[in-house]
PDBQT receptor file of N, H, CA, C and O in Angstrom, charges set to zero:
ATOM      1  N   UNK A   1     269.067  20.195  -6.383  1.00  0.00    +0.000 N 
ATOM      2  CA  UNK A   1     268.645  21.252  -7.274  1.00  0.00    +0.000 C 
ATOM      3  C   UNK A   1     269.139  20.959  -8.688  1.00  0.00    +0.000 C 
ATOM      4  O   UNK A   1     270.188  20.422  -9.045  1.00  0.00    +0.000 OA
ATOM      5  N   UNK A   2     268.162  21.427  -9.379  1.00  0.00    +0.000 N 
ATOM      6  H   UNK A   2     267.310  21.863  -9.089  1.00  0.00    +0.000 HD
ATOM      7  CA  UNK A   2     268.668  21.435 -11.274  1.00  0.00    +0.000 C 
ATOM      8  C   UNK A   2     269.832  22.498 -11.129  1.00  0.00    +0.000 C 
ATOM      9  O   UNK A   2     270.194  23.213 -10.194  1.00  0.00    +0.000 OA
ATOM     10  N   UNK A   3     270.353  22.284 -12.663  1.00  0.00    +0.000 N 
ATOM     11  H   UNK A   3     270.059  21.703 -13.422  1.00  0.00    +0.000 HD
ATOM     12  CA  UNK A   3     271.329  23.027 -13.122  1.00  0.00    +0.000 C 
ATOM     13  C   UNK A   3     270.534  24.331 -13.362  1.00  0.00    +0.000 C 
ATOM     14  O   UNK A   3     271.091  25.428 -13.318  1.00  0.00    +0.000 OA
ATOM     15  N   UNK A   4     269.128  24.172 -13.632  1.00  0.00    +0.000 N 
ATOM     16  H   UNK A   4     268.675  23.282 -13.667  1.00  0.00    +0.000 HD
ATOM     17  CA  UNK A   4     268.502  25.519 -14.276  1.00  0.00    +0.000 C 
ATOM     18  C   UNK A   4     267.973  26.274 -13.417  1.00  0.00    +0.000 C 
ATOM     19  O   UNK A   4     267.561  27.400 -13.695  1.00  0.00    +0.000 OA
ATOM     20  N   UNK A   5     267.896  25.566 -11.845  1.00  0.00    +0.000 N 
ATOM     21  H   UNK A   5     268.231  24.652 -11.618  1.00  0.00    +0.000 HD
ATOM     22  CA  UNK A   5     267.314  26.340 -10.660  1.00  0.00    +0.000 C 
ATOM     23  C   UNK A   5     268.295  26.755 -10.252  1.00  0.00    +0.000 C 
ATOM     24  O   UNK A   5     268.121  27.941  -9.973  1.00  0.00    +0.000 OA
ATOM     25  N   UNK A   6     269.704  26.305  -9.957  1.00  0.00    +0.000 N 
ATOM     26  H   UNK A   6     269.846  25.342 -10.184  1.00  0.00    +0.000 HD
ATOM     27  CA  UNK A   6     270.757  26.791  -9.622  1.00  0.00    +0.000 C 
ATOM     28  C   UNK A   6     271.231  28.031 -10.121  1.00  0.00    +0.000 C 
ATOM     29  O   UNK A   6     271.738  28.998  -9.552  1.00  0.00    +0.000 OA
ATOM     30  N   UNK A   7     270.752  27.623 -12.178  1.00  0.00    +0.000 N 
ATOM     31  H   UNK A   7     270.339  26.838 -12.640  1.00  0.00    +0.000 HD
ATOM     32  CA  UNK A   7     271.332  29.074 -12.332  1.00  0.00    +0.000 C 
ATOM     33  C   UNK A   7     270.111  30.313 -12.106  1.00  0.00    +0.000 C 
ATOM     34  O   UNK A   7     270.447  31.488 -12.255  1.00  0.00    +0.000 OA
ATOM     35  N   UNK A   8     268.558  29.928 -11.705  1.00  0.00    +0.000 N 
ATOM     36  H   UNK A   8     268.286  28.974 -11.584  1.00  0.00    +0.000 HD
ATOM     37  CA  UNK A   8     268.283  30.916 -11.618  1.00  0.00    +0.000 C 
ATOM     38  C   UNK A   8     268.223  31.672  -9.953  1.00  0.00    +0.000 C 
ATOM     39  O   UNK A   8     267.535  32.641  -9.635  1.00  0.00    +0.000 OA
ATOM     40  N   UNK A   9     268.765  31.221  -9.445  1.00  0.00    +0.000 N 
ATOM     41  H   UNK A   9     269.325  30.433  -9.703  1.00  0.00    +0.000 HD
ATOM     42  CA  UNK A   9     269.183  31.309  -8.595  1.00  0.00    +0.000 C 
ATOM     43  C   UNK A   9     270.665  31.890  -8.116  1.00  0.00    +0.000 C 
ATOM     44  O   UNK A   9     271.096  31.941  -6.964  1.00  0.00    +0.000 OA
ATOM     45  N   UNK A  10     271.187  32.228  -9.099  1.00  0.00    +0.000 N 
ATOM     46  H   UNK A  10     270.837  32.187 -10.035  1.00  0.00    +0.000 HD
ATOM     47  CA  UNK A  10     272.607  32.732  -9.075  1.00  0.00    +0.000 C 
ATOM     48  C   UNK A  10     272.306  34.042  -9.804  1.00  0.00    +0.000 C 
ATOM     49  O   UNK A  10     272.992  35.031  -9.547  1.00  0.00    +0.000 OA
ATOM     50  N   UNK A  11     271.395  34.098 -10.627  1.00  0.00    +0.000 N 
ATOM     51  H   UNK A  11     270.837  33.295 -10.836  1.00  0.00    +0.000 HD
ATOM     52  CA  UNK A  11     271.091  35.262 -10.908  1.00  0.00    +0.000 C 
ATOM     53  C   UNK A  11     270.500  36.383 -10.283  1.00  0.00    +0.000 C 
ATOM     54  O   UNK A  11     270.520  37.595 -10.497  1.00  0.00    +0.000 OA
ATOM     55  N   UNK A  12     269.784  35.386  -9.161  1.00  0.00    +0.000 N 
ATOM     56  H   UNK A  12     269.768  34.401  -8.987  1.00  0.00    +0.000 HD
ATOM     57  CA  UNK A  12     269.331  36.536  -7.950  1.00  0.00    +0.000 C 
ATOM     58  C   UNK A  12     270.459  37.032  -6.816  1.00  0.00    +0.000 C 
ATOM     59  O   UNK A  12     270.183  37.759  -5.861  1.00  0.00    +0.000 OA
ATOM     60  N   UNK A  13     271.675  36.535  -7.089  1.00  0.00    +0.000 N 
ATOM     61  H   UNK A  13     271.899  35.944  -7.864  1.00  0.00    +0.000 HD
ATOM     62  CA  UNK A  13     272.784  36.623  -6.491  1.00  0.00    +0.000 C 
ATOM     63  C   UNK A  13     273.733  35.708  -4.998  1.00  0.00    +0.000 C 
ATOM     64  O   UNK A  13     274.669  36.028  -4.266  1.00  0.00    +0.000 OA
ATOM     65  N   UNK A  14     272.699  34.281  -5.156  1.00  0.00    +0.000 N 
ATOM     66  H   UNK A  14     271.939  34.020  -5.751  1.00  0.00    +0.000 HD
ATOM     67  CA  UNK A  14     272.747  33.818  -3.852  1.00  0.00    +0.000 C 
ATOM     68  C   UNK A  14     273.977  33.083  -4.444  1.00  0.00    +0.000 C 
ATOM     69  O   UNK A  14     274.123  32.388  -5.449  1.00  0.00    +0.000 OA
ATOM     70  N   UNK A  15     274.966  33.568  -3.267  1.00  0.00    +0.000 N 
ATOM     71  H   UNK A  15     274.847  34.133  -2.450  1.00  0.00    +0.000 HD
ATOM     72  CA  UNK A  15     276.668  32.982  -3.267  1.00  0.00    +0.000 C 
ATOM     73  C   UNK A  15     276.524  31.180  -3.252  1.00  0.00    +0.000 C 
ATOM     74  O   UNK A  15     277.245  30.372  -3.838  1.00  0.00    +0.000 OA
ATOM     75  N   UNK A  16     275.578  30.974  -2.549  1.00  0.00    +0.000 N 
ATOM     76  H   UNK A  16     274.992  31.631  -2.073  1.00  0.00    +0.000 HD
ATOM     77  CA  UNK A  16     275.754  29.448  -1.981  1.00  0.00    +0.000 C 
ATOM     78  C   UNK A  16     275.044  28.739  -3.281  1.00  0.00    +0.000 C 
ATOM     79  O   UNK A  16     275.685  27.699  -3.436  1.00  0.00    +0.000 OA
ATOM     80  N   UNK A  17     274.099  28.803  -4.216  1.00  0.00    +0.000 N 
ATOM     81  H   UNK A  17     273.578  29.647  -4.090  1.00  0.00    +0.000 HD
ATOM     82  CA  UNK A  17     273.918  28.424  -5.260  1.00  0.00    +0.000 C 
ATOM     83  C   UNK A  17     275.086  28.170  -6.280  1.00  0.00    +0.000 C 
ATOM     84  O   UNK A  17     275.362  27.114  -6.850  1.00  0.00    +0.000 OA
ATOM     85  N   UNK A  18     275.805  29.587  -6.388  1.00  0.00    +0.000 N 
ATOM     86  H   UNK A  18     275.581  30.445  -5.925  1.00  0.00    +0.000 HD
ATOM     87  CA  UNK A  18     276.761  30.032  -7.382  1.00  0.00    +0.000 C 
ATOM     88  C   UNK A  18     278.011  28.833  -6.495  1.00  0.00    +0.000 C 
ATOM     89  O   UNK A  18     279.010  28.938  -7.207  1.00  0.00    +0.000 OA
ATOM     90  N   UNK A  19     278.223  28.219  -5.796  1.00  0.00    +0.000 N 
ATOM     91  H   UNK A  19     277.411  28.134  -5.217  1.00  0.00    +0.000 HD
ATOM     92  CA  UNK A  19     279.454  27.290  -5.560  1.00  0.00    +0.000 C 
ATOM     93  C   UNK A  19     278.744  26.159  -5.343  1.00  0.00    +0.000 C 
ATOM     94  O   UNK A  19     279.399  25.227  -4.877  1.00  0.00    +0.000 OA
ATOM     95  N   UNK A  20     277.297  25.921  -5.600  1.00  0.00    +0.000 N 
ATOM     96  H   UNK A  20     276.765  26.679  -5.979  1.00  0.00    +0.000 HD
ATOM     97  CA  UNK A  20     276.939  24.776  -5.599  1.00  0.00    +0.000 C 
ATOM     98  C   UNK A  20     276.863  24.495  -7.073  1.00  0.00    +0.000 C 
ATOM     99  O   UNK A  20     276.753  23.309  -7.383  1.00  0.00    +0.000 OA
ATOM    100  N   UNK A  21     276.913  25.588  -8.245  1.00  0.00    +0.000 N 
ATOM    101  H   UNK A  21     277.002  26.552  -7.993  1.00  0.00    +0.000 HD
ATOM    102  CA  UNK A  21     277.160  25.151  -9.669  1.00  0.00    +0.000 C 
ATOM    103  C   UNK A  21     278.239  24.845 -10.213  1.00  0.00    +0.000 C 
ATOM    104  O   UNK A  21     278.373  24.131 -11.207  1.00  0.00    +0.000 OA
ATOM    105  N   UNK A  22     279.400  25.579  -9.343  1.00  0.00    +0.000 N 
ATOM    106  H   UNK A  22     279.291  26.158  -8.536  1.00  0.00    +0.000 HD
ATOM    107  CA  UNK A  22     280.468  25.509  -9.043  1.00  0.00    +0.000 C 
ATOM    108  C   UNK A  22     281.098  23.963  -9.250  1.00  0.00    +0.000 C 
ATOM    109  O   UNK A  22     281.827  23.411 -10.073  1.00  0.00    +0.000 OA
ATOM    110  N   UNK A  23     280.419  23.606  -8.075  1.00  0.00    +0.000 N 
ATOM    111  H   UNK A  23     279.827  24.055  -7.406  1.00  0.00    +0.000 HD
ATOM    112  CA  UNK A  23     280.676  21.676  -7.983  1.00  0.00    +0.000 C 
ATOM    113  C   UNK A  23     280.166  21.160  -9.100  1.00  0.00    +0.000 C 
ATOM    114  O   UNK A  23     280.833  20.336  -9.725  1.00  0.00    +0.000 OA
ATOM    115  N   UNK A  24     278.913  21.547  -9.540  1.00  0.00    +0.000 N 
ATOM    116  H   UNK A  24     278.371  22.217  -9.031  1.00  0.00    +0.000 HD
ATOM    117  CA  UNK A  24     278.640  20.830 -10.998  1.00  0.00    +0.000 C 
ATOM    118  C   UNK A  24     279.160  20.654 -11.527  1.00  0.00    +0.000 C 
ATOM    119  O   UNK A  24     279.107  19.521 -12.007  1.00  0.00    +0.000 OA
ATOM    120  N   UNK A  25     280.303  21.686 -12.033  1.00  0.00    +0.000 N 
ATOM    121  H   UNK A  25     280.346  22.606 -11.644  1.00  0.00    +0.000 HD
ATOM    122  CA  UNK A  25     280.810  21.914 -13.411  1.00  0.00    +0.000 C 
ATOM    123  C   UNK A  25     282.088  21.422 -12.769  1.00  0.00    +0.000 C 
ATOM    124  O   UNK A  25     282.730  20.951 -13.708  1.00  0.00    +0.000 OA
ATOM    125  N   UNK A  26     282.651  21.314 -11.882  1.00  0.00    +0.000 N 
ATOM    126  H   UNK A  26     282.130  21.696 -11.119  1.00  0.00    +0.000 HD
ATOM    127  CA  UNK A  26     284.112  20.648 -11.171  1.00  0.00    +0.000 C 
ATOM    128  C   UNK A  26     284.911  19.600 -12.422  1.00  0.00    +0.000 C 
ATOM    129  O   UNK A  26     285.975  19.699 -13.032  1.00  0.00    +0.000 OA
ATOM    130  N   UNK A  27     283.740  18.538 -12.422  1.00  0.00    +0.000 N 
ATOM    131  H   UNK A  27     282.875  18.458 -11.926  1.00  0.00    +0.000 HD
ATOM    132  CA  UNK A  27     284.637  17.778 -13.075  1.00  0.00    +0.000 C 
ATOM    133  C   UNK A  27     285.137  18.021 -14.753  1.00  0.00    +0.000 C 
ATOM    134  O   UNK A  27     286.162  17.723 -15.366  1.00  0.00    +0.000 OA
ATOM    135  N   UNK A  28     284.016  18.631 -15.085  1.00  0.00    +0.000 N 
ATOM    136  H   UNK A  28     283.183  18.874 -14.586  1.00  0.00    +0.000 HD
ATOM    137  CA  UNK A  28     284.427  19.446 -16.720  1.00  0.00    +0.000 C 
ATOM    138  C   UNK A  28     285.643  20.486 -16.615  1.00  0.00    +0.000 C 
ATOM    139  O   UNK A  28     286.390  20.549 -17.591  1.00  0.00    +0.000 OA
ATOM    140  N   UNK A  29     285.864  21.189 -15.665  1.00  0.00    +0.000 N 
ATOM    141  H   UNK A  29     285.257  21.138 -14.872  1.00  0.00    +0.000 HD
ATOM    142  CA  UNK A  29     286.787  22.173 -15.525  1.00  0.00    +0.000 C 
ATOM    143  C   UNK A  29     288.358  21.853 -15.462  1.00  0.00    +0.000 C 
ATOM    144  O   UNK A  29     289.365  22.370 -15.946  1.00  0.00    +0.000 OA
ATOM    145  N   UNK A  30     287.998  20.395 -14.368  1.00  0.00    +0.000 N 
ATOM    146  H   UNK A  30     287.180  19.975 -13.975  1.00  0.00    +0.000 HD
ATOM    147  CA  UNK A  30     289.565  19.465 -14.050  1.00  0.00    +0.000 C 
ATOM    148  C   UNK A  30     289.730  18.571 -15.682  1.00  0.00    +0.000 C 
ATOM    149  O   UNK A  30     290.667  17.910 -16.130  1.00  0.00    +0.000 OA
ATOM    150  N   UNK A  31     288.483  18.885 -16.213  1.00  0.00    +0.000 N 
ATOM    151  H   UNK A  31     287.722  19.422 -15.850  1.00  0.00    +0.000 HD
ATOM    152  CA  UNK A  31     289.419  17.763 -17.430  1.00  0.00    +0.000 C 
ATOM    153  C   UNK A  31     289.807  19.354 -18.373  1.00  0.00    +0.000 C 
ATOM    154  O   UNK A  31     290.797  19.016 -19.023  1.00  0.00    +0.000 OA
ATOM    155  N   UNK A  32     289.615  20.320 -18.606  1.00  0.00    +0.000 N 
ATOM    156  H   UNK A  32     288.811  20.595 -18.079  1.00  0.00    +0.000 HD
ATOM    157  CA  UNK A  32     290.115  20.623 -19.296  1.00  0.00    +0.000 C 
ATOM    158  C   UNK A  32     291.645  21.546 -18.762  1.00  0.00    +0.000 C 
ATOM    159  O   UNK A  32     292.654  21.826 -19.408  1.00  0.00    +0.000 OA
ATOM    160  N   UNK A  33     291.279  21.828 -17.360  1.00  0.00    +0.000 N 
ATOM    161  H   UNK A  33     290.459  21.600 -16.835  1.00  0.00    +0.000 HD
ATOM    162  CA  UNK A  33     292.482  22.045 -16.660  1.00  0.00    +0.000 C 
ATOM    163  C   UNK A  33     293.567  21.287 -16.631  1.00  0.00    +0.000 C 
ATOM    164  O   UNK A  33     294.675  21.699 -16.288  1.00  0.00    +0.000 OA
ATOM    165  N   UNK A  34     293.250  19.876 -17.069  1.00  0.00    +0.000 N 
ATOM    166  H   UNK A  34     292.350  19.541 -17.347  1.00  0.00    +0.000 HD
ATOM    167  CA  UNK A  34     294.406  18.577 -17.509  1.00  0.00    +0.000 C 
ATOM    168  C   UNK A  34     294.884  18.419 -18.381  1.00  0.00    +0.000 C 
ATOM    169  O   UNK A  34     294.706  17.475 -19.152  1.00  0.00    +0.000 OA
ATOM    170  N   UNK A  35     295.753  19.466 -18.508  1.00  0.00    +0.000 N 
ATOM    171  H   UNK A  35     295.897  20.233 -17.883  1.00  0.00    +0.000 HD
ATOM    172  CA  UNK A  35     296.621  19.847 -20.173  1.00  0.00    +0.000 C 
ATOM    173  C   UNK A  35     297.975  18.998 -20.199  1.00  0.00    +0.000 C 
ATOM    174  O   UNK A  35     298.898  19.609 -19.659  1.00  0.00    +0.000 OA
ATOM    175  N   UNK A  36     298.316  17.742 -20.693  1.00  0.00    +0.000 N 
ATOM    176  H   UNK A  36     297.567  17.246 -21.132  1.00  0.00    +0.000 HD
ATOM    177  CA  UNK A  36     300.165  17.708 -21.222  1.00  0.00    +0.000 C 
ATOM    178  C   UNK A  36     300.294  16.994 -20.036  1.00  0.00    +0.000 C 
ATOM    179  O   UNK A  36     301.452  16.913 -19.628  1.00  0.00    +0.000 OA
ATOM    180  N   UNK A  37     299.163  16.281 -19.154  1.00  0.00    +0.000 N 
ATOM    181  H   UNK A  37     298.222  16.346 -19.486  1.00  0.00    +0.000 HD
ATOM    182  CA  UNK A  37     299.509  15.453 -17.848  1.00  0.00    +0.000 C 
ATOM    183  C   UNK A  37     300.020  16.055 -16.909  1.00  0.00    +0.000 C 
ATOM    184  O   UNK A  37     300.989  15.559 -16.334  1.00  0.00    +0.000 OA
ATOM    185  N   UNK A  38     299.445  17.385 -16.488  1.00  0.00    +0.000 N 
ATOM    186  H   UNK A  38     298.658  17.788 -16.955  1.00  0.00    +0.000 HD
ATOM    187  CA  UNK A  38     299.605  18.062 -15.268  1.00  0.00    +0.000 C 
ATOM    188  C   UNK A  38     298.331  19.075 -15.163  1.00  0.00    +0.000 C 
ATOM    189  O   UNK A  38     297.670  19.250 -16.186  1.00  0.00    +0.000 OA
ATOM    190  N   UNK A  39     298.004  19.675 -14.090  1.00  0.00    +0.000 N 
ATOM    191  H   UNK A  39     298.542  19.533 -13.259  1.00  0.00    +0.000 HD
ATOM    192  CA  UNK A  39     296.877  20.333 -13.465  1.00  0.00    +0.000 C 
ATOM    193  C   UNK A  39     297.291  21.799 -13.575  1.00  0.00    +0.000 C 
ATOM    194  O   UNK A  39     297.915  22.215 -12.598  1.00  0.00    +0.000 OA
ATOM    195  N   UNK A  40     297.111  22.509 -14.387  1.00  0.00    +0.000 N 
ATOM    196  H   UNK A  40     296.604  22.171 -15.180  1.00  0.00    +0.000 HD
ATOM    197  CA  UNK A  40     297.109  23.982 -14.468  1.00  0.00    +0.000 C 
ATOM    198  C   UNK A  40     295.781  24.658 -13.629  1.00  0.00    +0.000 C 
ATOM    199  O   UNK A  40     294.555  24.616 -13.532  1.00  0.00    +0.000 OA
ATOM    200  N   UNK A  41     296.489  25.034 -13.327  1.00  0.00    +0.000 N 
ATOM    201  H   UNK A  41     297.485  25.068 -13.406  1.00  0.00    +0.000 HD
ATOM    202  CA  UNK A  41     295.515  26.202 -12.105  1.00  0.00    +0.000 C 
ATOM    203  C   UNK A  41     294.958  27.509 -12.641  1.00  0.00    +0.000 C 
ATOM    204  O   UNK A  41     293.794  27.906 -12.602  1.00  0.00    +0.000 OA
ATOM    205  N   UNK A  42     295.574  27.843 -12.932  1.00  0.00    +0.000 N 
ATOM    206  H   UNK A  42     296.520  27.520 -12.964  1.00  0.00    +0.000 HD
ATOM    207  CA  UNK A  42     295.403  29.428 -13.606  1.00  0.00    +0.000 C 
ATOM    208  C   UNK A  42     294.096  29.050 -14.876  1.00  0.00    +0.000 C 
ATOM    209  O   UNK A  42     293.027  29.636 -15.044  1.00  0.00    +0.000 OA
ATOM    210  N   UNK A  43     294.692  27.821 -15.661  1.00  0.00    +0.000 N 
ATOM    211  H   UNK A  43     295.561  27.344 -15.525  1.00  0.00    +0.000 HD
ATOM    212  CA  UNK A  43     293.680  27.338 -16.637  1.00  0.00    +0.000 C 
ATOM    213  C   UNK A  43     292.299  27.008 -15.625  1.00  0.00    +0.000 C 
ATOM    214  O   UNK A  43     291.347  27.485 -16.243  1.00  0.00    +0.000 OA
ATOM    215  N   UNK A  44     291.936  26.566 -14.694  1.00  0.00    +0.000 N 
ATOM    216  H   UNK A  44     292.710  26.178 -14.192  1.00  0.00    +0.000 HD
ATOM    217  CA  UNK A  44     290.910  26.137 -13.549  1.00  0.00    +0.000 C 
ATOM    218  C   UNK A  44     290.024  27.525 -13.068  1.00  0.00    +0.000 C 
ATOM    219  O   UNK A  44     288.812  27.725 -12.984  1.00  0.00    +0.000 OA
ATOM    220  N   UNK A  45     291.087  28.290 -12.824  1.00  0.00    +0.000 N 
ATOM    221  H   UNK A  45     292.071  28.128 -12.892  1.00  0.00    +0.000 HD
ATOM    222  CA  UNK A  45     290.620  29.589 -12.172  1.00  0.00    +0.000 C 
ATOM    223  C   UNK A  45     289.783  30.248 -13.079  1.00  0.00    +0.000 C 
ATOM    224  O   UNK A  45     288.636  30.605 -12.807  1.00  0.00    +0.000 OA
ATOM    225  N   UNK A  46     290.506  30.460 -14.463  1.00  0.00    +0.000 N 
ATOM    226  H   UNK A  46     291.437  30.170 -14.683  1.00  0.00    +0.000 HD
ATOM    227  CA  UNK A  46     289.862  31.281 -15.566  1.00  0.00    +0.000 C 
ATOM    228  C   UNK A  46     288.937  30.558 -16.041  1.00  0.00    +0.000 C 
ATOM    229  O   UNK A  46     288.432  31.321 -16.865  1.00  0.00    +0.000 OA
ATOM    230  N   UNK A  47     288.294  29.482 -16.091  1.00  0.00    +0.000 N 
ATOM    231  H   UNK A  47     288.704  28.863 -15.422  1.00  0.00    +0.000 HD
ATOM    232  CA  UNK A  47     287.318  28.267 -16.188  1.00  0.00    +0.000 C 
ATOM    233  C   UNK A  47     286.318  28.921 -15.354  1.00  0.00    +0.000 C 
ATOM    234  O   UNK A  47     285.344  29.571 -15.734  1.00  0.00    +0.000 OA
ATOM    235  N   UNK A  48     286.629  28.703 -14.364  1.00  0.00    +0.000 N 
ATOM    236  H   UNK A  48     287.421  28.175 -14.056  1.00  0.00    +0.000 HD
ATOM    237  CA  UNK A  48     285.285  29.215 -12.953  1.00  0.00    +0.000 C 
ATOM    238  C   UNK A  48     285.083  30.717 -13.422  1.00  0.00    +0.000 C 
ATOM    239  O   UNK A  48     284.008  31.175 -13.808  1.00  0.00    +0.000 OA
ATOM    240  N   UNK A  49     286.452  31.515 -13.318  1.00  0.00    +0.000 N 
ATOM    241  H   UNK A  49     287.325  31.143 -13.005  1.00  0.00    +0.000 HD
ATOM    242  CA  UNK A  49     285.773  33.497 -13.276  1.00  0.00    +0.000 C 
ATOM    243  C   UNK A  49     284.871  33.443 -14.822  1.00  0.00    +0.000 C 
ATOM    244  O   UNK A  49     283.792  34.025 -14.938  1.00  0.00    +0.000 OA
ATOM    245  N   UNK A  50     285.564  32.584 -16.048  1.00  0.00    +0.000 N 
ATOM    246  H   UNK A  50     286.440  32.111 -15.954  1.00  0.00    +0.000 HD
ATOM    247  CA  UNK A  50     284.758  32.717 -17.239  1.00  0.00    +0.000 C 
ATOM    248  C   UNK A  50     282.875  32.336 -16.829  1.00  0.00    +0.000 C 
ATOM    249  O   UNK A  50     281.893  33.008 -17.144  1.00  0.00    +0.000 OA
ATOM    250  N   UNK A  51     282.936  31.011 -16.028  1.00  0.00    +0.000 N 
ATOM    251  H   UNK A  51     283.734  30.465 -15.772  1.00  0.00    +0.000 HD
ATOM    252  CA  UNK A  51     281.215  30.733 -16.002  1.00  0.00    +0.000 C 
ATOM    253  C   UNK A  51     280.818  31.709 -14.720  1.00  0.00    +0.000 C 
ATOM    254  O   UNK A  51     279.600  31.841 -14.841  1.00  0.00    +0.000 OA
ATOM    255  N   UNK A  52     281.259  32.490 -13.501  1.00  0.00    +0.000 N 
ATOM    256  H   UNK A  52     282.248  32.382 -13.403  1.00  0.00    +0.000 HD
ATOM    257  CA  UNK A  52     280.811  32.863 -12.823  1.00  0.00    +0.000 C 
ATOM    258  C   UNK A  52     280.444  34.234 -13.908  1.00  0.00    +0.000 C 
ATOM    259  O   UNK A  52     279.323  34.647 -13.609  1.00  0.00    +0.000 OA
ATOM    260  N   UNK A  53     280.967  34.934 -14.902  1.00  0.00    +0.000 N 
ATOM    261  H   UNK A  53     281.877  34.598 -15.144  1.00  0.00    +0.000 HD
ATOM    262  CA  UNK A  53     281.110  35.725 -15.926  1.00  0.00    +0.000 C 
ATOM    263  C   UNK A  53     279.505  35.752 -16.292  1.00  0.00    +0.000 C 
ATOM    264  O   UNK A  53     278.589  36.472 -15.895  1.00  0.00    +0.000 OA
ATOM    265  N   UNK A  54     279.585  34.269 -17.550  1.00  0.00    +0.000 N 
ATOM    266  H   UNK A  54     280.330  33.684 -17.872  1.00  0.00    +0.000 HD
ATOM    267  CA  UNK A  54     278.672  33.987 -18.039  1.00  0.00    +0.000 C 
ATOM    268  C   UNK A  54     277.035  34.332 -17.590  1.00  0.00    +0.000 C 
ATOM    269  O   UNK A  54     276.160  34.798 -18.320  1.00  0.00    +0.000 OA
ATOM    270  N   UNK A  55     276.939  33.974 -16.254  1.00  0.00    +0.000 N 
ATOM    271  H   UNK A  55     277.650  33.597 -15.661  1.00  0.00    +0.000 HD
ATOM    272  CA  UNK A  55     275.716  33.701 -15.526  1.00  0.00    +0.000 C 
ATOM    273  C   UNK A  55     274.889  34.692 -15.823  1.00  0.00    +0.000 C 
ATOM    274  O   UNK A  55     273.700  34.374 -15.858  1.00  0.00    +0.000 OA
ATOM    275  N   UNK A  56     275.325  36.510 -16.193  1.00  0.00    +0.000 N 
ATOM    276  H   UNK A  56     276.290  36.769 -16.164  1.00  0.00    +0.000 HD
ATOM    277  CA  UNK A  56     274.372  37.026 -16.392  1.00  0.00    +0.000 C 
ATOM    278  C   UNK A  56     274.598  37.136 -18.030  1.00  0.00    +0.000 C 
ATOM    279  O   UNK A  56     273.611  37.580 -18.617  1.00  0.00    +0.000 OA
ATOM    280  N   UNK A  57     275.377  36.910 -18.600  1.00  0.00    +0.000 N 
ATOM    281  H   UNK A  57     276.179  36.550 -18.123  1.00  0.00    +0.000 HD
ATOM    282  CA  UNK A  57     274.989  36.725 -20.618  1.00  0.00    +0.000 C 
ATOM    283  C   UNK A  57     274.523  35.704 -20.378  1.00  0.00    +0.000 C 
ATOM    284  O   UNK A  57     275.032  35.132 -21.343  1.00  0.00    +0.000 OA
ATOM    285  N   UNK A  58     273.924  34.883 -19.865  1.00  0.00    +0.000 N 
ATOM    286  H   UNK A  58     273.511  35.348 -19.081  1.00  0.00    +0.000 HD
ATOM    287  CA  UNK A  58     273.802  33.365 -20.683  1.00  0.00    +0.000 C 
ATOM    288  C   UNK A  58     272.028  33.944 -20.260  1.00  0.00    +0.000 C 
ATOM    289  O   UNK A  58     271.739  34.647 -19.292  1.00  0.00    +0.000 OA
ATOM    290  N   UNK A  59     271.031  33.383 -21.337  1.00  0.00    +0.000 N 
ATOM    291  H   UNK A  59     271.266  32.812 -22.123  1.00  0.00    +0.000 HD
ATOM    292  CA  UNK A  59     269.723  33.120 -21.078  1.00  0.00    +0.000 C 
ATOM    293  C   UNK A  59     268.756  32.245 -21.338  1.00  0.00    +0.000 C 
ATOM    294  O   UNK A  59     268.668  32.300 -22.564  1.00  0.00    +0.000 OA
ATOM    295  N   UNK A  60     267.738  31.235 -20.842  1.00  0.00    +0.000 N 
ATOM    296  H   UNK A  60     267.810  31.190 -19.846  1.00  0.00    +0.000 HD
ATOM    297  CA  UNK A  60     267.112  30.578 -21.137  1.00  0.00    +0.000 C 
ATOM    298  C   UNK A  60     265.896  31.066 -21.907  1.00  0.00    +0.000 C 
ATOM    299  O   UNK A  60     265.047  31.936 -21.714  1.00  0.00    +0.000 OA
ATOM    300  N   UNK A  61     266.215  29.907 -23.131  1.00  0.00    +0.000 N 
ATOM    301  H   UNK A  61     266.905  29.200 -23.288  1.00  0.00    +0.000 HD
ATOM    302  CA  UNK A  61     264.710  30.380 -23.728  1.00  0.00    +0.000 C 
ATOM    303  C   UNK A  61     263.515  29.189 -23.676  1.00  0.00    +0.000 C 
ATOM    304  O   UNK A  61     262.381  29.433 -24.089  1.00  0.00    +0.000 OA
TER     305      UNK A  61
């Protein structure tokens, strides 16, 4: 699946989409979760609740 079917698809509320975008975005999340050469979590967590957030502000035009 696209990134853009995924998200419209998360907008209809299907959980299994929303952690399959999840994985998309994995590796962008671990690099910025990689602060000072260690893995902050809390920074990871608030990464994911911020884009699970997003999904209904964000819109395609």
């Amino acid at each position: 699946m696209s990134i853009k079917q995924l998200y419209l698809a998360c907008r209809d509320k299907d959980e299994v989409a929303l952690e399959m975008l999840i994985v998309q975005f994995h590796p962008l999340m671990m690099k910025v979760s990689l602060r000072y050469g260690y893995f902050d979590e809390d920074c990871y967590q608030e990464c994911a609740i911020a884009m699970i957030k997003s999904i209904d502000k964000f819109s395609i035009r």
